[in-house]
C-alpha positions as CSV (number, residue, x, y, z in Angstrom):
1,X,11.1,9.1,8.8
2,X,8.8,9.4,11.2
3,X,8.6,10.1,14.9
4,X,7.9,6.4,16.1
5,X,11.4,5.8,14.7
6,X,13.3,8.7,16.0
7,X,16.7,7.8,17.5
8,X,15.8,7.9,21.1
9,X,13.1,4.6,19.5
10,X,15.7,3.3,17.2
11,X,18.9,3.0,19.7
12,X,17.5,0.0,21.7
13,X,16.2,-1.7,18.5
14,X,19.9,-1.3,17.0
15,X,21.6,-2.4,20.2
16,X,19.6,-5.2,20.1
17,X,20.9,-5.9,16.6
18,X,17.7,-5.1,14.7
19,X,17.3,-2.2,12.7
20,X,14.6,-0.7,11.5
21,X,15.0,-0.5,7.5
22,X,12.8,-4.1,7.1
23,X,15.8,-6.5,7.1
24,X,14.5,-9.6,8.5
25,X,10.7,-8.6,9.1
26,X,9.8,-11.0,6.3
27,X,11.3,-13.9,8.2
28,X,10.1,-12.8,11.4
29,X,6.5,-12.5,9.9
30,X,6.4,-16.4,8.7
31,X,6.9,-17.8,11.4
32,X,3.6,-15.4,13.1
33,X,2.0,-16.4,9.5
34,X,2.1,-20.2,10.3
35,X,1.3,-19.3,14.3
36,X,-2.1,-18.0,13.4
37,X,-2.3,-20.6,10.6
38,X,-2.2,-22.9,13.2
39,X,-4.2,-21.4,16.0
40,X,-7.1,-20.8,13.7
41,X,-6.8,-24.5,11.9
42,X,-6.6,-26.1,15.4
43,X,-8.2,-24.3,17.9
44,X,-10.5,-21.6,16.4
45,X,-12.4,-23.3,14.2
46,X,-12.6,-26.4,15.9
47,X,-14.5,-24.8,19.1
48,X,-17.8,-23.0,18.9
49,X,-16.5,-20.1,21.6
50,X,-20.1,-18.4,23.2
51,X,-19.2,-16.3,25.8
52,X,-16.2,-13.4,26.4
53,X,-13.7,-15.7,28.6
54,X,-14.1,-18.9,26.5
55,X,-11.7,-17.5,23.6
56,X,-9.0,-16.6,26.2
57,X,-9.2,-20.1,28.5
58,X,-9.1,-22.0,25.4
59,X,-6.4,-19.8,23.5
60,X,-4.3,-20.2,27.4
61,X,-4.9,-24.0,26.9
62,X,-3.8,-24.0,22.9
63,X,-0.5,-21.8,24.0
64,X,0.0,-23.9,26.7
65,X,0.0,-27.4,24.4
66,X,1.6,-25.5,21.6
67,X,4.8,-24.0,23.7
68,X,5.1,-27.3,25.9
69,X,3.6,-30.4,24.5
70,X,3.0,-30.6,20.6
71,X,5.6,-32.4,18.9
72,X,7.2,-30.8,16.0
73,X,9.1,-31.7,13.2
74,X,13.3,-31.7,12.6
């Protein structure tokens, strides 16, 4: 084991209920999978992003419409 899992890293992981031995990553990382999925399919690719800042005010917008206003499915 390494030093980034030591137990002084590990305790508040634990606490939290989530270890650190991979149960549940595989889960966790679908649900980022289909994130980016998304972002790329519906925002990304979409614009043509020129300059430095236009990436993060239309990624702010996409989050924004994502976490508040898209509809999703039961």
């Amino acid at each position: 084991m390494n030093h980034q899992f030591s137990r002084h890293h590990r305790r508040p992981l634990e606490r939290a209920g989530r270890g650190v031995a991979g149960r549940g990553r595989a889960l966790d990382n679908v649900f980022i999978e289909r994130l980016w999925r998304s972002l790329k399919y519906e925002d990304i690719y979409l614009k043509d992003y020129g300059q430095v800042d236009d990436p993060h005010i239309g990624l702010e917008r996409y989050f924004e419409s994502y976490n508040y206003r898209r509809v999703t499915r039961p």
